[in-house]
C-alpha positions as CSV (number, residue, x, y, z in Angstrom):
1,X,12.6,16.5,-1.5
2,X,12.9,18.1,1.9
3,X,13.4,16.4,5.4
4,X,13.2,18.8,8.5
5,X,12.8,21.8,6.6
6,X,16.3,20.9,4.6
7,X,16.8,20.3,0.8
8,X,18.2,16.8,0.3
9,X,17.5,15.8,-3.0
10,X,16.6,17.2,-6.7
11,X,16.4,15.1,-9.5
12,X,14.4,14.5,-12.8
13,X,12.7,11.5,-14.0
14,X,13.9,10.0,-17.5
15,X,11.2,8.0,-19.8
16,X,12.7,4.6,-21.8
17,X,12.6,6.0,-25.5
18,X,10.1,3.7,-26.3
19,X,7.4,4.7,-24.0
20,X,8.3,8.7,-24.9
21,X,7.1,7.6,-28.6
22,X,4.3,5.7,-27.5
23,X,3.2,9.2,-25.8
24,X,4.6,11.6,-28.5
25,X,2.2,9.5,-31.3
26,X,-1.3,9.9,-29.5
27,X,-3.3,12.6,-28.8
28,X,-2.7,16.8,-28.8
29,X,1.3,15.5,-28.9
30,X,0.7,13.5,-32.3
31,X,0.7,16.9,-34.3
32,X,3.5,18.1,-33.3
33,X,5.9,15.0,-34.4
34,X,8.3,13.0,-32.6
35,X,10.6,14.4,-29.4
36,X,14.3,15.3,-30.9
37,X,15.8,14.8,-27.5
38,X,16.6,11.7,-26.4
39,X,17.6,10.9,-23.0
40,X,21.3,10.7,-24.4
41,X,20.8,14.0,-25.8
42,X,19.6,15.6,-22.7
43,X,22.5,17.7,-21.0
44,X,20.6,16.5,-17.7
45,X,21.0,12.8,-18.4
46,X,24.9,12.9,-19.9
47,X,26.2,10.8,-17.4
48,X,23.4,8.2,-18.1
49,X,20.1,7.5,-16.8
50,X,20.5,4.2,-14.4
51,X,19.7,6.1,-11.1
52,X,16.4,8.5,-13.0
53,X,15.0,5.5,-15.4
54,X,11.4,5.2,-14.1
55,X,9.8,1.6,-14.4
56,X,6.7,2.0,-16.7
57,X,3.5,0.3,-17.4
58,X,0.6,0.8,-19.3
59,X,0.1,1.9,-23.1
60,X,-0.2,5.7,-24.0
61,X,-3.6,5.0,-25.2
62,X,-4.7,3.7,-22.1
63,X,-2.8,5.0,-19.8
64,X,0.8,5.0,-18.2
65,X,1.6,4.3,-14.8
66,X,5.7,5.1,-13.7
67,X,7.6,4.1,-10.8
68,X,10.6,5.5,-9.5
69,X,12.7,4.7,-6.1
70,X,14.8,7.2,-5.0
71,X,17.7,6.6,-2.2
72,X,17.9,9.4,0.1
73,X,20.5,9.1,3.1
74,X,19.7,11.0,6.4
């Protein structure tokens, strides 16, 4: 994210495990089995995922909707 042409925040977004194998079991994904990395197993999320947890709704069948905040201080 970028306010007045400056870099102020980079981040990524981590799934609840659930909801990653909800999506992993339908469609093109479904073939190619289960994700192996967990968000505990993810180098990016080793100090835990309370501030990158997005808020989801929805059923991979139908469709997922995700919601993040993110604090940025200027």
């Amino acid at each position: 994210m970028y306010v007045n042409a400056q870099r102020v925040k980079v981040t990524q977004i981590a799934f609840p495990e659930n909801i990653s194998a909800q999506v992993y079991s339908q469609g093109a994904y479904a073939s190619k089995g289960q994700n192996t990395t967990t968000n505990a197993r993810d180098g990016v999320f080793s100090d835990g995922v309370d501030d990158e947890l997005a808020t989801v709704t929805g059923s991979a069948g139908s469709g997922l909707t995700a919601s993040l905040t993110i604090g940025i201080s200027v």
